[in-house]
matplotlib code that plots the C-alpha trace (Angstrom):
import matplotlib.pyplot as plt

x = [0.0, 1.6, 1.5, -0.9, -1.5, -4.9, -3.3, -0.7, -3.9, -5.7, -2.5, -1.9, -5.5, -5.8, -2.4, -3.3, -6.6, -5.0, -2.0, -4.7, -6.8, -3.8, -3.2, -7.0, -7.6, -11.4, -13.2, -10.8, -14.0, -12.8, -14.2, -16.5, -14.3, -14.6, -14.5, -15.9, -18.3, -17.7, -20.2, -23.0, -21.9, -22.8, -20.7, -21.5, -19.6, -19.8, -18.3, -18.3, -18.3, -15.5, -16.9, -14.8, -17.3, -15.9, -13.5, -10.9, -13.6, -13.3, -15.3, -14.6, -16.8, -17.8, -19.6, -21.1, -18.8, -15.3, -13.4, -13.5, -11.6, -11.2, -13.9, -12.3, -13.6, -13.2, -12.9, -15.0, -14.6, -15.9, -17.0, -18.3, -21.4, -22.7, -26.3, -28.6, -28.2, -25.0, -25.2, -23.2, -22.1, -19.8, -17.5, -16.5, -12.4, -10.9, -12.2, -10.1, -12.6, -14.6, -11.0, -11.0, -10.6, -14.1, -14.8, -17.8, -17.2, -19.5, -20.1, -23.4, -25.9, -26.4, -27.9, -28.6, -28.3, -30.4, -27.6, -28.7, -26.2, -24.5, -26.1, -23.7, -25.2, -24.0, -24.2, -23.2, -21.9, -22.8, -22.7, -26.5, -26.8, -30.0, -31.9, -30.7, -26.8, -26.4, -22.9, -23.5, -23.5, -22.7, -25.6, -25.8, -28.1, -29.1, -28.2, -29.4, -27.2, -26.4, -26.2, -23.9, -21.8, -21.5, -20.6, -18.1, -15.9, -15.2, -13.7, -10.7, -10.0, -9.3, -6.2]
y = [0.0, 3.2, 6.3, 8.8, 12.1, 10.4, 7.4, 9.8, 12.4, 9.4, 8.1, 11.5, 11.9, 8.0, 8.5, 12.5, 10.8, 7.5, 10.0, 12.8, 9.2, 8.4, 11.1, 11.5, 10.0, 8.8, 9.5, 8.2, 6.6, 7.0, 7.5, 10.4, 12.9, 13.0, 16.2, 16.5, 18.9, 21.1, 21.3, 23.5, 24.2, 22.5, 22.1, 22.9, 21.3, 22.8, 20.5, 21.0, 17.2, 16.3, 17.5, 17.8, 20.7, 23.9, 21.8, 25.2, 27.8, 28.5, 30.0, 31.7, 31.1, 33.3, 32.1, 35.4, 37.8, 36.2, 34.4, 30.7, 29.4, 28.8, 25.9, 24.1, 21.5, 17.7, 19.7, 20.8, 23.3, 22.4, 25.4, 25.0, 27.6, 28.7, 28.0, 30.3, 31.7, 31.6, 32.8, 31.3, 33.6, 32.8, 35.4, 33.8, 33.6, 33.2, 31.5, 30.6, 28.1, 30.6, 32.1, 35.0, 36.1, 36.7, 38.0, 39.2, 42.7, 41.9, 39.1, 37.6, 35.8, 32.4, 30.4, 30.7, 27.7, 27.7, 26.1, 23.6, 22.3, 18.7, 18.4, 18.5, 20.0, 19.1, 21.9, 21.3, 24.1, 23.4, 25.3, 26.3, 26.8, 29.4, 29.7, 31.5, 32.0, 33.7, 32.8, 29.6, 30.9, 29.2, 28.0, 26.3, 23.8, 21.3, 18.2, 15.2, 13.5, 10.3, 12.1, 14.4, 11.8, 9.9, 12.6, 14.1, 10.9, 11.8, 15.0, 15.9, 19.0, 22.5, 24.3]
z = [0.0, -1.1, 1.6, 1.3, 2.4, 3.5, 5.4, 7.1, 8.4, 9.6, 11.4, 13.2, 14.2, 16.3, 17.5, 18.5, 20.2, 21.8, 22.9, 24.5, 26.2, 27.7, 29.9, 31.1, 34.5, 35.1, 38.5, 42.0, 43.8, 47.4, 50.6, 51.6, 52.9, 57.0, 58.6, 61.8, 62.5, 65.7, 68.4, 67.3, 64.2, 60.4, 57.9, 54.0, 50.8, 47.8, 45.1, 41.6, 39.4, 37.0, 33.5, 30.0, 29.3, 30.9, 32.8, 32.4, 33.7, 37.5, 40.0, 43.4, 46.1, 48.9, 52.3, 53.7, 51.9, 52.8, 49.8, 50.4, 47.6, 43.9, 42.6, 39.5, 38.0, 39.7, 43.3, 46.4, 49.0, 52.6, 55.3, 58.6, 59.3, 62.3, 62.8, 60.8, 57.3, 55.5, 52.0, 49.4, 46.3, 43.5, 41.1, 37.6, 37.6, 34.1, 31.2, 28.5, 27.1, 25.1, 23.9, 25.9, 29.6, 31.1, 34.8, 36.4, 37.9, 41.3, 43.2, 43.1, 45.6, 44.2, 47.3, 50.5, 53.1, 56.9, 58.8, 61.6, 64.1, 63.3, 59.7, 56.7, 53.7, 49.5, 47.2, 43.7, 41.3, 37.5, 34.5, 33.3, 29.3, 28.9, 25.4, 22.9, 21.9, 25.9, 27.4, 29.8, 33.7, 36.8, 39.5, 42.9, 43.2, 46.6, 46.2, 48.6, 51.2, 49.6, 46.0, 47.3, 49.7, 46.1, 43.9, 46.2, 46.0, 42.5, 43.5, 45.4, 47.9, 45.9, 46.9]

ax = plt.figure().add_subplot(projection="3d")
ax.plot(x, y, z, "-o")
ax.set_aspect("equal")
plt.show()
């Protein structure tokens, strides 16, 4: 069989995919992290689930107006609340995905969680597409207790 400009394409393109496949990693199902809860106080995890789409886009979280950290994708952040309301808002960080560097100017409220003493509450960041050709955005969302114990195995602590 005589080389083609055909045959050499479709030999760059497996080895370029079979090359990229072998550097992914799929989920690490581990334990549920344990973190023990102080007396009187709750703790909340907000976790974002390992996704190719978006996986560069970040977003910072706030608990009550003081940074928390830097939510990537495949990671969860973990705050312990004092009972009553603790609201959660979020500030897009840099997003080279859509091929530019995109930042919201404010913060913005995004959920807001009525603490109890000794529960532990799973929130899970996810990126919302709307109608239309509108940018995607970011949202909170509740997730259930064994959901959320599940889901979070597949992520590991942010920095």
């Amino acid at each position: 069989m005589k080389p083609t400009l055909q045959n050499h394409l479709l030999f760059l393109a497996i080895s370029t995919f079979l090359l990229c496949a072998g550097c992914t990693t799929g989920p690490n199902y581990t334990q549920t992290p344990k973190i023990t809860i102080p007396a009187g106080k709750a703790l909340i995890y907000v976790y974002r689930k390992p996704d190719p789409a978006g996986g560069l886009d970040t977003w910072n979280i706030a608990m009550n107006g003081q940074y928390l950290g830097n939510l990537k994708n495949g990671t969860y952040l973990t705050y312990v609340a004092n009972p009553g309301k603790t609201e959660i808002s979020g500030r897009k960080g840099p997003s080279f995905t859509w091929g530019v560097i995109n930042a919201l100017d404010t913060d913005h409220k995004m959920l807001e969680v009525t603490a109890e003493p000794g529960k532990t509450y799973y929130v899970r960041f996810m990126w919302a597409l709307p109608n239309g050709l509108q940018m995607p955005y970011g949202k909170l969302e509740w997730v259930r207790d064994e959901t959320g114990a599940k889901q979070i195995r597949q992520c590991k602590m942010a920095k």
